[in-house]
Each structure stands twice: as structure tokens, then as C-alpha cells.
ROLOKE-665077 format. One line per field, with one value per residue: x, y, z of N, C-alpha, C in turn; residue number from 0. Coordinates in steps of 0.05 Angstrom, whole numbers, plus 5000, padded with zeros to 4 digits. Each point is the difference from the previous one (the first is absolute). Example, Ala and Ser with C-alpha at 12.3 -4.5 7.8 and 13.67 -1.06 7.14 Angstrom:
BEGIN
nx = [5264  4993]
ny = [4886  5021]
nz = [5156  4986]
cax = [4982  5016]
cay = [5024  5024]
caz = [5000  5001]
cx = [5018  4985]
cy = [5024  5022]
cz = [5000  5014]
seq = [0  1]
# end
This chain:
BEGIN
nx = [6109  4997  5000  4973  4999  5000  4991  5003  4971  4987  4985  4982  4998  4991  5003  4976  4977  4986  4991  5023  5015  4978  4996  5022  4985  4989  5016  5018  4971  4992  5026  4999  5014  5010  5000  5028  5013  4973  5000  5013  4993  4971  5005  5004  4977  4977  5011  4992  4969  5011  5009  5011  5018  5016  5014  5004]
ny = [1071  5020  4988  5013  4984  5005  5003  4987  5001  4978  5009  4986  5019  4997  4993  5019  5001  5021  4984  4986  5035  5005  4976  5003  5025  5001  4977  5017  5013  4974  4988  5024  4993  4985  4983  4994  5013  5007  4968  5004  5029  4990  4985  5021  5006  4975  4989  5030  5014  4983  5011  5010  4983  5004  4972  5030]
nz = [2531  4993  4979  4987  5017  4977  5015  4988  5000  4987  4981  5011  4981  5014  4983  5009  4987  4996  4981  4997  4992  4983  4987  4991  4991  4978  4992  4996  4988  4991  4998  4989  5033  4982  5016  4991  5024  5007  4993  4980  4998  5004  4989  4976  4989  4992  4989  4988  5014  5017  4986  5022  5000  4976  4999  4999]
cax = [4988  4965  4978  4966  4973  4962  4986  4981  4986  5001  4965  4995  4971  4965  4990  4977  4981  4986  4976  5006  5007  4967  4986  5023  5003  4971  4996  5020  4985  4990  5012  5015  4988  4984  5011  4995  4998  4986  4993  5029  4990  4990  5023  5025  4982  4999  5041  5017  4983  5009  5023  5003  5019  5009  5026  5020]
cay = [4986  5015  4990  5001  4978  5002  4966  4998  4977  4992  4994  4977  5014  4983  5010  4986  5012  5016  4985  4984  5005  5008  4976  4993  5028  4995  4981  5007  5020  4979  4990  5021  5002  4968  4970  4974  4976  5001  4986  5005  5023  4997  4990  5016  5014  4987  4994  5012  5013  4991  5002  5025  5017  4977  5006  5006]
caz = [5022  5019  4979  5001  4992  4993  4996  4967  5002  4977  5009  4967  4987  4986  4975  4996  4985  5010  5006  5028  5025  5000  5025  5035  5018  5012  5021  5029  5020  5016  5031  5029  5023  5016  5013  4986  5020  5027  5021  5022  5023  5031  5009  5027  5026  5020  5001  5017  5008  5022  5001  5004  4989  4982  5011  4976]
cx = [4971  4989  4977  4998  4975  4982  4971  4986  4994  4967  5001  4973  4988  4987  4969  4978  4989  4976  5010  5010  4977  5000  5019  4996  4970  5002  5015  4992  4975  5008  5015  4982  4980  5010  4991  5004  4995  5003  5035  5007  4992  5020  5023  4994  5004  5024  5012  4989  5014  5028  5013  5028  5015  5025  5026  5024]
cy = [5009  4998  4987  4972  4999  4967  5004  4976  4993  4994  4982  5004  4973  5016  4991  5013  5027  4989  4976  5014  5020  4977  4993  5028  4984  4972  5009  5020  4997  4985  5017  5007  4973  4996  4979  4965  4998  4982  4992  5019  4990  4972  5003  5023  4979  4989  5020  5009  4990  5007  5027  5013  4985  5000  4999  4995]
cz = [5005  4968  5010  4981  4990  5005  4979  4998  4984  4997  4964  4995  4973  4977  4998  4991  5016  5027  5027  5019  5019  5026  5022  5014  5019  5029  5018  5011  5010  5023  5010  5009  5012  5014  4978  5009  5023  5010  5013  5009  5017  5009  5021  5020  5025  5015  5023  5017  5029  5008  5015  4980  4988  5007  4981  5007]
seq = [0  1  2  3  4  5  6  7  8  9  10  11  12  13  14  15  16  17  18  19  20  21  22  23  24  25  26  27  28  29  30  31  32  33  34  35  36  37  38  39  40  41  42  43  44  45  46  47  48  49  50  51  52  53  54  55]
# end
């Protein structure tokens, strides 16, 4: 009855050159830390900015 469950994830590894995983480091340390979608940010800025308390 009291048997350990291992839960085991399964990851699907991309076989790819030196050189492409060189340029996906480089563009994903380029948009970390953007906003890549500001204008639906201020969106929901503006959306919510009135609001006192959300009703959960």
C-alpha cells in the first residue's frame, strides 16, 4: 500500500548545431527582460487602474 510514485518527465531534446544554439542563447538574452507586448500591458493597466478590488 505505502509504494513511492516517481513522476518522470519526459523532455524532447532538439538535436542542433553549436552555432544555432550560439544564436537562440544570444536572442533569448536579448528579450529577457522586455515587454514584448506593451501595448496590451497598458491595456490592462488602463482596463484595470479603476478598479478597487477584483471580485474573486
Amino acid at each position: 500500500m505505502g509504494q513511492d510514485k516517481k513522476t518522470v518527465k519526459k523532455a524532447n531534446i532538439i538535436s542542433m548545431s553549436k552555432a544555432t544554439k550560439q544564436k537562440i542563447a544570444e536572442v533569448a538574452e536579448e528579450i529577457n527582460g522586455k515587454n514584448l507586448f506593451t501595448d496590451k500591458i497598458e491595456l490592462a493597466k488602463k482596463t484595470l487602474q479603476n478598479l478597487k478590488s477584483l471580485p474573486i
